[in-house]
PDB file as gemmi writes it, atoms N, CA and C in Angstrom:
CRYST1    1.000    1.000    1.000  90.00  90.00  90.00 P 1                      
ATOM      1  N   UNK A   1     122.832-115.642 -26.459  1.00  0.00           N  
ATOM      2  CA  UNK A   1     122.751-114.975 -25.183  1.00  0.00           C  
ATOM      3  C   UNK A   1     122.979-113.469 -25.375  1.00  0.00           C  
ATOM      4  N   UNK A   2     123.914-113.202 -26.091  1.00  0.00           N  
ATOM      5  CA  UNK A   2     124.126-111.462 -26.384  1.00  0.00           C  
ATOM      6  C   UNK A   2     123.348-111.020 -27.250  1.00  0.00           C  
ATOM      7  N   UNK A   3     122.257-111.722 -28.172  1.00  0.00           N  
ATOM      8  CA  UNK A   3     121.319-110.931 -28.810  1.00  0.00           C  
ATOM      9  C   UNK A   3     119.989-110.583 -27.863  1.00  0.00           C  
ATOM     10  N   UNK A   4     119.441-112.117 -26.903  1.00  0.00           N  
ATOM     11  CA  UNK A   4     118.376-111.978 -25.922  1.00  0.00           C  
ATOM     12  C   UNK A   4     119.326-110.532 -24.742  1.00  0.00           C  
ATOM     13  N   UNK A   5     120.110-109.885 -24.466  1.00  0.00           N  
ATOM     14  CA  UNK A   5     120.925-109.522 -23.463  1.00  0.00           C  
ATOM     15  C   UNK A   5     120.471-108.113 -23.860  1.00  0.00           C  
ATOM     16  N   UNK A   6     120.973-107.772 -25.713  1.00  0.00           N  
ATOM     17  CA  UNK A   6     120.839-106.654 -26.219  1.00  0.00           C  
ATOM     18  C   UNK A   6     119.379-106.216 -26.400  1.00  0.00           C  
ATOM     19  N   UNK A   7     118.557-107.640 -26.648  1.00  0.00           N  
ATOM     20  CA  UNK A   7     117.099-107.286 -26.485  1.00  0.00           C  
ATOM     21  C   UNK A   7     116.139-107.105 -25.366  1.00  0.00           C  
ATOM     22  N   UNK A   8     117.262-106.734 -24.360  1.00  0.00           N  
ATOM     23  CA  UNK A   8     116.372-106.667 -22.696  1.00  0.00           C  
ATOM     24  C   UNK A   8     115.982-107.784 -22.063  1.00  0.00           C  
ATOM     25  N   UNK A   9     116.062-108.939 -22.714  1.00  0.00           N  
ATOM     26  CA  UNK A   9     115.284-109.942 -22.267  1.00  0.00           C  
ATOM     27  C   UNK A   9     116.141-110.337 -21.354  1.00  0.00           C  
ATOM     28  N   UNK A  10     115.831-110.779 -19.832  1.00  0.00           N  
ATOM     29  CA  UNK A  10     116.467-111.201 -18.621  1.00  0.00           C  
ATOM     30  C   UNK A  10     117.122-110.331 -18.131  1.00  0.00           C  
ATOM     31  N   UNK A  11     117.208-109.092 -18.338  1.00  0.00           N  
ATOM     32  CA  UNK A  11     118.256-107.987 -18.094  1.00  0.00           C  
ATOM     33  C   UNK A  11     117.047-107.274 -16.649  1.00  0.00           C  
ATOM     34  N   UNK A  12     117.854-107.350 -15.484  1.00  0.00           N  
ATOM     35  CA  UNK A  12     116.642-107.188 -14.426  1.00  0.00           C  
ATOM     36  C   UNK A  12     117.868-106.321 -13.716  1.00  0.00           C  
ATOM     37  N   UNK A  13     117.824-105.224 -13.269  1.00  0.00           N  
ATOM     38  CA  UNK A  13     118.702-104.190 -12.218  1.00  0.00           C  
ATOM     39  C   UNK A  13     117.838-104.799 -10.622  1.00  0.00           C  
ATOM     40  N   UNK A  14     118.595-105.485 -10.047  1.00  0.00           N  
ATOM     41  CA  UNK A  14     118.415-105.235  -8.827  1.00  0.00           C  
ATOM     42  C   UNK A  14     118.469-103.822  -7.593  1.00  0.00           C  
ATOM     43  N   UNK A  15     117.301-103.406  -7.238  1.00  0.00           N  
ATOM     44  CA  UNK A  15     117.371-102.077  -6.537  1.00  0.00           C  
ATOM     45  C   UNK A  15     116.299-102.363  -5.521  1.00  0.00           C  
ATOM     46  N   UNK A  16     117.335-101.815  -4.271  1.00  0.00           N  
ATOM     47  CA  UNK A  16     116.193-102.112  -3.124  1.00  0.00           C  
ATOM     48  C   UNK A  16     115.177-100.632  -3.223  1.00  0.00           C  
ATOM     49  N   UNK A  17     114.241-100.897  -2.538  1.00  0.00           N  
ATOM     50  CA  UNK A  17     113.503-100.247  -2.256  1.00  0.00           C  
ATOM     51  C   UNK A  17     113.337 -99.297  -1.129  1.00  0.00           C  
ATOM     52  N   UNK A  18     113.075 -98.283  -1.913  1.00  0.00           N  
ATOM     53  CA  UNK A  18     113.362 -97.245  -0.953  1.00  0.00           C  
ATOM     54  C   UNK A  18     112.446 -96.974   0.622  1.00  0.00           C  
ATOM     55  N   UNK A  19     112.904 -96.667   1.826  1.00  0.00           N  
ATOM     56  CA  UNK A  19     112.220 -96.642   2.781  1.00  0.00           C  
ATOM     57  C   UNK A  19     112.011 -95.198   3.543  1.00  0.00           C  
ATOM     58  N   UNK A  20     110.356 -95.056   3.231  1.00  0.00           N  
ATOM     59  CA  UNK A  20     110.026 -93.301   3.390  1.00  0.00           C  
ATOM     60  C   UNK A  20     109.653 -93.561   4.483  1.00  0.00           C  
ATOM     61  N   UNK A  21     109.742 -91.679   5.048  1.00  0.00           N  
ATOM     62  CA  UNK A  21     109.855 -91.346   6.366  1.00  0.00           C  
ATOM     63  C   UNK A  21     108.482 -92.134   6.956  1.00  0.00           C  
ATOM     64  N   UNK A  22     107.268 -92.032   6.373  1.00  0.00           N  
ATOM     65  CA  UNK A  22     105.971 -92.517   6.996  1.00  0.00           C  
ATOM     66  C   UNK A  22     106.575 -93.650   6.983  1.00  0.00           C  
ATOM     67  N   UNK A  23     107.076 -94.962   6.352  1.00  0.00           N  
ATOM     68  CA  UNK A  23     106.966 -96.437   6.498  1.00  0.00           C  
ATOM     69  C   UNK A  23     108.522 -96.858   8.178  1.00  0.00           C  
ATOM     70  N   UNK A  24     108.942 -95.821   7.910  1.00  0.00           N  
ATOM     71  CA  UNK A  24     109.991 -95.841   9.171  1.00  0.00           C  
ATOM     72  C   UNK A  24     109.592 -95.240  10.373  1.00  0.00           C  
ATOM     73  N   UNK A  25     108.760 -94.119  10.501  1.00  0.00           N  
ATOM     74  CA  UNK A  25     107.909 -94.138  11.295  1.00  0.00           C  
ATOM     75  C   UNK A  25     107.031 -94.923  11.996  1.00  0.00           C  
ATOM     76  N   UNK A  26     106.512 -96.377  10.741  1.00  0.00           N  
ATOM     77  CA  UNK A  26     105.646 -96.953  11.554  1.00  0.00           C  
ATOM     78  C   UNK A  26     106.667 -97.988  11.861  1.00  0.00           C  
ATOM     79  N   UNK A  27     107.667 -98.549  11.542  1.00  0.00           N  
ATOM     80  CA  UNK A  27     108.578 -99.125  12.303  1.00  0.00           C  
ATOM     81  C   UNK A  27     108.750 -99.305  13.340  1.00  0.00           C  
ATOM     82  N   UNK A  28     108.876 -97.910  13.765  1.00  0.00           N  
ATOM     83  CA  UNK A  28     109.419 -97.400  15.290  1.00  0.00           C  
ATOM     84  C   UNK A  28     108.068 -97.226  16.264  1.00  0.00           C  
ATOM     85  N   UNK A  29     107.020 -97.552  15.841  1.00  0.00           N  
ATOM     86  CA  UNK A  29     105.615 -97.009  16.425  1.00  0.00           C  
ATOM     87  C   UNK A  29     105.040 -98.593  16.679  1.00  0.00           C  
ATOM     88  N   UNK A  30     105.529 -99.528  15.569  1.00  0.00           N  
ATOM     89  CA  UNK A  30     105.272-100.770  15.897  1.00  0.00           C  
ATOM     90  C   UNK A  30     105.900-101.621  16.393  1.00  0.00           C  
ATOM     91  N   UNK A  31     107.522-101.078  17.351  1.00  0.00           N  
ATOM     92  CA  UNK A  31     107.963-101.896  17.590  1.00  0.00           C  
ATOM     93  C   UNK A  31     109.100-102.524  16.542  1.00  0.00           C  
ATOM     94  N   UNK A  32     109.283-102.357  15.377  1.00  0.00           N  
ATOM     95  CA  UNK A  32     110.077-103.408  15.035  1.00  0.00           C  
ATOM     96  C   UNK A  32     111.215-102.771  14.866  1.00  0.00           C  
ATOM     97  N   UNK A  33     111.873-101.133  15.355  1.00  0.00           N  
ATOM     98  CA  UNK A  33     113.054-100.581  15.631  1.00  0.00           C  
ATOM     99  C   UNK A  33     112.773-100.161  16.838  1.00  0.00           C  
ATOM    100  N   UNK A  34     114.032 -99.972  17.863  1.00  0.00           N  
ATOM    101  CA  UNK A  34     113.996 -99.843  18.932  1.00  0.00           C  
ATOM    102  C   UNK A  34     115.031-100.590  20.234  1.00  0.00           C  
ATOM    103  N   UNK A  35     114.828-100.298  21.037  1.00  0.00           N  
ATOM    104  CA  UNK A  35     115.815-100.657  22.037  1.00  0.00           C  
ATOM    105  C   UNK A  35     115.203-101.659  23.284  1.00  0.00           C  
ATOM    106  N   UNK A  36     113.771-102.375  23.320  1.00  0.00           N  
ATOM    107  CA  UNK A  36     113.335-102.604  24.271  1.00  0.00           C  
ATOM    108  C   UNK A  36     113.530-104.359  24.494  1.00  0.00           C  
ATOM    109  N   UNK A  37     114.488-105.211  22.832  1.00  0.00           N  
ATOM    110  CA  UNK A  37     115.032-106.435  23.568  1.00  0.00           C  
ATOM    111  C   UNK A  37     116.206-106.377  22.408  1.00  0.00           C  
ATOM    112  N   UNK A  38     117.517-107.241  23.177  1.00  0.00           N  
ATOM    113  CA  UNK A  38     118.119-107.557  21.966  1.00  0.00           C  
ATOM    114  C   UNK A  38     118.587-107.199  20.731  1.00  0.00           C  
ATOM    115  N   UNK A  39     117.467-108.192  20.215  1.00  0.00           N  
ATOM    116  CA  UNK A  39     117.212-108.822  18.994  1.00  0.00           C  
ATOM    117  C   UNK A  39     116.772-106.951  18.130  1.00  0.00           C  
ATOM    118  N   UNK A  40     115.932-106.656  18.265  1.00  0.00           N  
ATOM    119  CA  UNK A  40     115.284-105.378  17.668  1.00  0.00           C  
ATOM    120  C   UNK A  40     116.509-104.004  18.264  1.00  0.00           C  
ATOM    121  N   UNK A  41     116.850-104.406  18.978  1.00  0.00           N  
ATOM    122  CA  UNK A  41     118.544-102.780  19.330  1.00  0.00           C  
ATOM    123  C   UNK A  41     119.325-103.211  18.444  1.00  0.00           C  
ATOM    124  N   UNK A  42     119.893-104.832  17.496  1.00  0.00           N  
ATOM    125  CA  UNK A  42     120.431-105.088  16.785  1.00  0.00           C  
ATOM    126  C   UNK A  42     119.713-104.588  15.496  1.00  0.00           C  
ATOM    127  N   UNK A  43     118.827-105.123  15.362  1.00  0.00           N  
ATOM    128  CA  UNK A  43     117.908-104.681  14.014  1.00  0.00           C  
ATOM    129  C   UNK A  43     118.143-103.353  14.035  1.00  0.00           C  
ATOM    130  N   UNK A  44     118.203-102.560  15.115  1.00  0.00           N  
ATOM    131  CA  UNK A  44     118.331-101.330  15.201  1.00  0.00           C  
ATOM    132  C   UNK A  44     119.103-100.596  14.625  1.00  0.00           C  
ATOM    133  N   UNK A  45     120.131-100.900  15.078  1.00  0.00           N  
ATOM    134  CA  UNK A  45     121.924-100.734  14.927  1.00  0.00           C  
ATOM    135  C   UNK A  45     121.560-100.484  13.719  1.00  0.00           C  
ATOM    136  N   UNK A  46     121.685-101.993  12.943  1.00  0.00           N  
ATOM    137  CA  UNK A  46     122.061-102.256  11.625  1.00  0.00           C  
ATOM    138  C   UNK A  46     121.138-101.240  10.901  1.00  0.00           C  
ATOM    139  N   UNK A  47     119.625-100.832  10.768  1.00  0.00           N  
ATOM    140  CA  UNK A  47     119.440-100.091  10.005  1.00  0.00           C  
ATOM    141  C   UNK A  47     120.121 -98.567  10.107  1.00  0.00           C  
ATOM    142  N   UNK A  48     120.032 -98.203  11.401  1.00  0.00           N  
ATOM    143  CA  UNK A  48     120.658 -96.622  11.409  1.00  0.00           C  
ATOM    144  C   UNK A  48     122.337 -97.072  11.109  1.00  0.00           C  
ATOM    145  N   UNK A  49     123.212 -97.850  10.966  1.00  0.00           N  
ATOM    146  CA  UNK A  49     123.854 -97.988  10.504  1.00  0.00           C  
ATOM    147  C   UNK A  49     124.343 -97.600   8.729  1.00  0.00           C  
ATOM    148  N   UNK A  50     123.375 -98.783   7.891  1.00  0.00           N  
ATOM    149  CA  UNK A  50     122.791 -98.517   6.858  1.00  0.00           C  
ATOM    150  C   UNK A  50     122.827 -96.752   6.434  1.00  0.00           C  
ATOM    151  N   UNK A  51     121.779 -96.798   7.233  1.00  0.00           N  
ATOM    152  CA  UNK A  51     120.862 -95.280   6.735  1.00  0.00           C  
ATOM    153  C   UNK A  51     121.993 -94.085   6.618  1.00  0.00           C  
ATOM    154  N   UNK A  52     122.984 -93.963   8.277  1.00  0.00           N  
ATOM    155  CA  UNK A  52     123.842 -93.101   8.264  1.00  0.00           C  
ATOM    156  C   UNK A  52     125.323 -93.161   7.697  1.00  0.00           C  
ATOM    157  N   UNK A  53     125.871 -94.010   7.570  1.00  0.00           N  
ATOM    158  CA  UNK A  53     127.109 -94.921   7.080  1.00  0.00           C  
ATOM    159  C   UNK A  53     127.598 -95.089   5.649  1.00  0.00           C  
ATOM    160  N   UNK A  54     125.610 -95.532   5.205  1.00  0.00           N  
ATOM    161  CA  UNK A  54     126.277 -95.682   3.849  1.00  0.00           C  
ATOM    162  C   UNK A  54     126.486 -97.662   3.459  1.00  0.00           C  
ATOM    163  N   UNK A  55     126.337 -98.335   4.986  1.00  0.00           N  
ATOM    164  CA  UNK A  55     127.079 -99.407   4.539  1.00  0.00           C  
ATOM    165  C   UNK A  55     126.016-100.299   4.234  1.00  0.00           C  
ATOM    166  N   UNK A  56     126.910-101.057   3.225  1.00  0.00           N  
ATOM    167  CA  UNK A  56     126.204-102.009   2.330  1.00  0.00           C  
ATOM    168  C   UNK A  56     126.140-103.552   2.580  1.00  0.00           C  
ATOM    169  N   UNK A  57     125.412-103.819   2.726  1.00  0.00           N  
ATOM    170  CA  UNK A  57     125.614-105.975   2.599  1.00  0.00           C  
ATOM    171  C   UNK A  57     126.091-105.922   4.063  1.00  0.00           C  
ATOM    172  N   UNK A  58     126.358-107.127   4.412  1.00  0.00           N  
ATOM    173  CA  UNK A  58     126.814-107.491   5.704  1.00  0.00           C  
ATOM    174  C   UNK A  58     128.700-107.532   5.723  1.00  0.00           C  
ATOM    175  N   UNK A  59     128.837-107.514   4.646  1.00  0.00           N  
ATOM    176  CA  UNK A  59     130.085-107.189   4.727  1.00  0.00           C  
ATOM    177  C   UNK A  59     130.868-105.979   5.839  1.00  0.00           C  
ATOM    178  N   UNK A  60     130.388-105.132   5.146  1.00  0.00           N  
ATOM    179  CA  UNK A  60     130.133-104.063   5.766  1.00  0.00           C  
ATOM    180  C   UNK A  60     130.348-104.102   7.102  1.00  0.00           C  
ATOM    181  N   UNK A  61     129.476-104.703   7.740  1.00  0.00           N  
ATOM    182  CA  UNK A  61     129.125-104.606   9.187  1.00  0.00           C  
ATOM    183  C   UNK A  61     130.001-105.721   9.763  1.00  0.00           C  
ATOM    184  N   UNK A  62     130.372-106.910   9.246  1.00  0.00           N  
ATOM    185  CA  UNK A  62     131.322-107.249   9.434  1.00  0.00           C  
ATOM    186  C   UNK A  62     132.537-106.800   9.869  1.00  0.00           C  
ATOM    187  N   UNK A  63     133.241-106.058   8.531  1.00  0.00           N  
ATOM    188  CA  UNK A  63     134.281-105.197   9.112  1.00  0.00           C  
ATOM    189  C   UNK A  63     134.647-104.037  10.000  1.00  0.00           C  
ATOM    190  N   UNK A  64     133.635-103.858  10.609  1.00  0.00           N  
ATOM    191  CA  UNK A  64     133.415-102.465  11.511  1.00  0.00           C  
ATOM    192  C   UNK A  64     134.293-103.169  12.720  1.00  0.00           C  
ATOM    193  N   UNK A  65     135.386-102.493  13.074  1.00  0.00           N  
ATOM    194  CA  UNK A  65     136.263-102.528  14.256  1.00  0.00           C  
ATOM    195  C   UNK A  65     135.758-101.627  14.986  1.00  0.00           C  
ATOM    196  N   UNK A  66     136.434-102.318  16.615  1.00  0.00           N  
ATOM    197  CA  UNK A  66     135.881-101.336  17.773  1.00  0.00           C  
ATOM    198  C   UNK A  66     137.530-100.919  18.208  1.00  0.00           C  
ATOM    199  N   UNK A  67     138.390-101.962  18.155  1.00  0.00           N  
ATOM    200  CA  UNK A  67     140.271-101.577  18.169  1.00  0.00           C  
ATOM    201  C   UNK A  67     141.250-101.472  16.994  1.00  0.00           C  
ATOM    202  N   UNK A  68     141.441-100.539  16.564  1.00  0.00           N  
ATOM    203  CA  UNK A  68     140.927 -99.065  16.932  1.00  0.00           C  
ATOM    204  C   UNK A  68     139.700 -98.478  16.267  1.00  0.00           C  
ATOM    205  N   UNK A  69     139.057 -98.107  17.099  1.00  0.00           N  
ATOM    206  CA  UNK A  69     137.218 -97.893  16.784  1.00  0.00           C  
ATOM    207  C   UNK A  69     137.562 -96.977  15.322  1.00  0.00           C  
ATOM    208  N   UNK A  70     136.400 -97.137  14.253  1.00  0.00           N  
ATOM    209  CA  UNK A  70     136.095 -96.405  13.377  1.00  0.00           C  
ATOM    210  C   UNK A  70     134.898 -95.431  13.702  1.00  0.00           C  
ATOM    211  N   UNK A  71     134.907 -95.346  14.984  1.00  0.00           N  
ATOM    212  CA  UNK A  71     133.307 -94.418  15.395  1.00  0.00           C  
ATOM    213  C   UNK A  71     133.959 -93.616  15.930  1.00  0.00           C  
ATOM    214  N   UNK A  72     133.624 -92.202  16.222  1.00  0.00           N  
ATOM    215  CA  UNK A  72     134.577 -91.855  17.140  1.00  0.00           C  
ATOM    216  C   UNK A  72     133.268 -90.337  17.145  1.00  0.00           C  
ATOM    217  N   UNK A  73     133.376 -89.804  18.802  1.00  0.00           N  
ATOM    218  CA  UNK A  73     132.290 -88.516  19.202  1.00  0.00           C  
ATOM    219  C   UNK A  73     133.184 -87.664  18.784  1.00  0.00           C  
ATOM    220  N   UNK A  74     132.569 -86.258  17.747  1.00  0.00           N  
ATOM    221  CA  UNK A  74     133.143 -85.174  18.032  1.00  0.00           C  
ATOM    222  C   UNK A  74     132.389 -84.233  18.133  1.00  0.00           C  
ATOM    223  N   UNK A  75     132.982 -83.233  18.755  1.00  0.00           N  
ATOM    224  CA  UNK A  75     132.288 -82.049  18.604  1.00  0.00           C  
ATOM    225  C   UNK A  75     132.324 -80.465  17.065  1.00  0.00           C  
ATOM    226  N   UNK A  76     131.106 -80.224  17.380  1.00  0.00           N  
ATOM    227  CA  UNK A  76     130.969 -79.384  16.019  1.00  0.00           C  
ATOM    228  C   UNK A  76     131.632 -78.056  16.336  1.00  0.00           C  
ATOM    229  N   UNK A  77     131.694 -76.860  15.036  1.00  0.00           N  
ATOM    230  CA  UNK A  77     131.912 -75.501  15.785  1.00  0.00           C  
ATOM    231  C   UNK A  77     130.839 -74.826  16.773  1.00  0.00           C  
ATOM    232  N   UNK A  78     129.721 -75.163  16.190  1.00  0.00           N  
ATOM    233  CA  UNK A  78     128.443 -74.791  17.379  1.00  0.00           C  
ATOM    234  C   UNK A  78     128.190 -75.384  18.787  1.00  0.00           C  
ATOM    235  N   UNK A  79     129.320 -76.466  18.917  1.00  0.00           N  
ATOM    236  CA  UNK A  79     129.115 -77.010  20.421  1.00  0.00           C  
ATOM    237  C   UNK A  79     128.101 -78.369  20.016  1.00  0.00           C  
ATOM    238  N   UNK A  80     127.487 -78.579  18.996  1.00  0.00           N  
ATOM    239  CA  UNK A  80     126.731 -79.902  18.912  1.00  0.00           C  
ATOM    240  C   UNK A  80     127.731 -81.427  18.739  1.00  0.00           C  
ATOM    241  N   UNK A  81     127.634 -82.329  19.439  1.00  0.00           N  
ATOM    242  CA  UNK A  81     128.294 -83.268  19.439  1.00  0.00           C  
ATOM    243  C   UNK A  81     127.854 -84.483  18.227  1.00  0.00           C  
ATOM    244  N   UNK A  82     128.328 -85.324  17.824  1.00  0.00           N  
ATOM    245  CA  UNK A  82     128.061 -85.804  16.431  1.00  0.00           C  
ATOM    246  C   UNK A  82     128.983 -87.435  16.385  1.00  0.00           C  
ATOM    247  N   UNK A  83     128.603 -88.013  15.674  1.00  0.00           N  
ATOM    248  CA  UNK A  83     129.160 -89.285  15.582  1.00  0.00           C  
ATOM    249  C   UNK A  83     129.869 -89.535  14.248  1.00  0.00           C  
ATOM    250  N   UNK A  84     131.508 -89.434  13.787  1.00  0.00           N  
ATOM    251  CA  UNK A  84     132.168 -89.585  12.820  1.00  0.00           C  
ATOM    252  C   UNK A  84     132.190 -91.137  12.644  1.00  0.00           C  
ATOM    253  N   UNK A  85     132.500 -91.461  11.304  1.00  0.00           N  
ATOM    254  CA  UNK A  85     132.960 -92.884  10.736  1.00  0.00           C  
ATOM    255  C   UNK A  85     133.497 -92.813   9.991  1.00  0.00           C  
ATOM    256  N   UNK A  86     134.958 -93.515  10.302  1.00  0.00           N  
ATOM    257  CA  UNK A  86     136.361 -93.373   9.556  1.00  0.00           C  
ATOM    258  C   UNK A  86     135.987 -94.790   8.875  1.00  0.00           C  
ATOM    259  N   UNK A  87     136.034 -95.028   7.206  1.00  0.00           N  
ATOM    260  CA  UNK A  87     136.369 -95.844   6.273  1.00  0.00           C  
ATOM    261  C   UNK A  87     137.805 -96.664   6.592  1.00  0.00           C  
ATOM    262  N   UNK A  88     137.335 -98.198   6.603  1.00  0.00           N  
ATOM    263  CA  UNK A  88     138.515 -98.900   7.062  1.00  0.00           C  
ATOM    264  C   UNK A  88     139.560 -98.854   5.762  1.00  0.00           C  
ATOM    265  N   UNK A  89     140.874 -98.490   5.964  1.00  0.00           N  
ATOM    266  CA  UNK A  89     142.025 -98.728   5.242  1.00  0.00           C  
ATOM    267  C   UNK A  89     142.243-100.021   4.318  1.00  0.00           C  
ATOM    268  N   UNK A  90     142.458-100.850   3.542  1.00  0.00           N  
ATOM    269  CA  UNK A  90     142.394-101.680   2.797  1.00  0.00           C  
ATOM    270  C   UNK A  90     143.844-102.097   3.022  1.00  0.00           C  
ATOM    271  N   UNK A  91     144.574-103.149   2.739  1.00  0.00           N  
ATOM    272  CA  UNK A  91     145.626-103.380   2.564  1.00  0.00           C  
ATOM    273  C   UNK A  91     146.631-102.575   1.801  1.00  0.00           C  
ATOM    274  N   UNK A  92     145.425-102.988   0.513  1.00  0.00           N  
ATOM    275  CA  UNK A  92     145.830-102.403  -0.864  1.00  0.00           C  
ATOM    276  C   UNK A  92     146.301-101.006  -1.116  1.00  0.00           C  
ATOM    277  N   UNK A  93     145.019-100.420  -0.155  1.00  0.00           N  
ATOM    278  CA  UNK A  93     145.489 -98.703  -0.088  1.00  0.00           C  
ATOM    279  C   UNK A  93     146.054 -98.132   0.998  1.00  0.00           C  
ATOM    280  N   UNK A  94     147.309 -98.995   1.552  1.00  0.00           N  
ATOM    281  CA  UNK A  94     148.136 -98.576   2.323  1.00  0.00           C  
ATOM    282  C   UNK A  94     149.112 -98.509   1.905  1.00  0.00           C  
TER     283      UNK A  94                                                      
END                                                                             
């Protein structure tokens, strides 16, 4: 197994694939992001979630508390308002 391992053989990097502005564009043009049932404002969520967040697997989204929220509005020095996300605390790193 460690000679086929060292010789590449079965050695496969899982990497998602990246999603460009044209293919997210047509997303949103076809309907399958958006706010108009449900099901697709969830789909929603979860990708701009993803995209802005950072978060990974469903784990992730799992742990997202609303008490006490990890989202929170602030405002910028220019007056633009903005959406922070505080990283949940771990046991461990308390």
């Amino acid at each position: 197994m460690k000679q086929r391992t060292q010789a590449g053989v079965g050695v496969h990097c899982r990497q998602s694939q990246v999603i460009t502005e044209y293919i997210e564009n047509m997303l949103w043009e076809k309907g399958s992001l958006g706010d108009h049932c449900p099901t697709t404002l969830l789909n929603t969520l979860v990708y701009l979630f993803r995209l802005h967040f950072a978060l990974r697997g469903r784990d992730g989204h799992r742990q997202l508390r609303h008490k006490p929220s990890q989202l929170s509005i602030k405002i910028a020095a220019n007056g633009r308002r903005y959406l922070e996300y505080r990283k949940s605390r771990r046991k461990s790193q308390l």
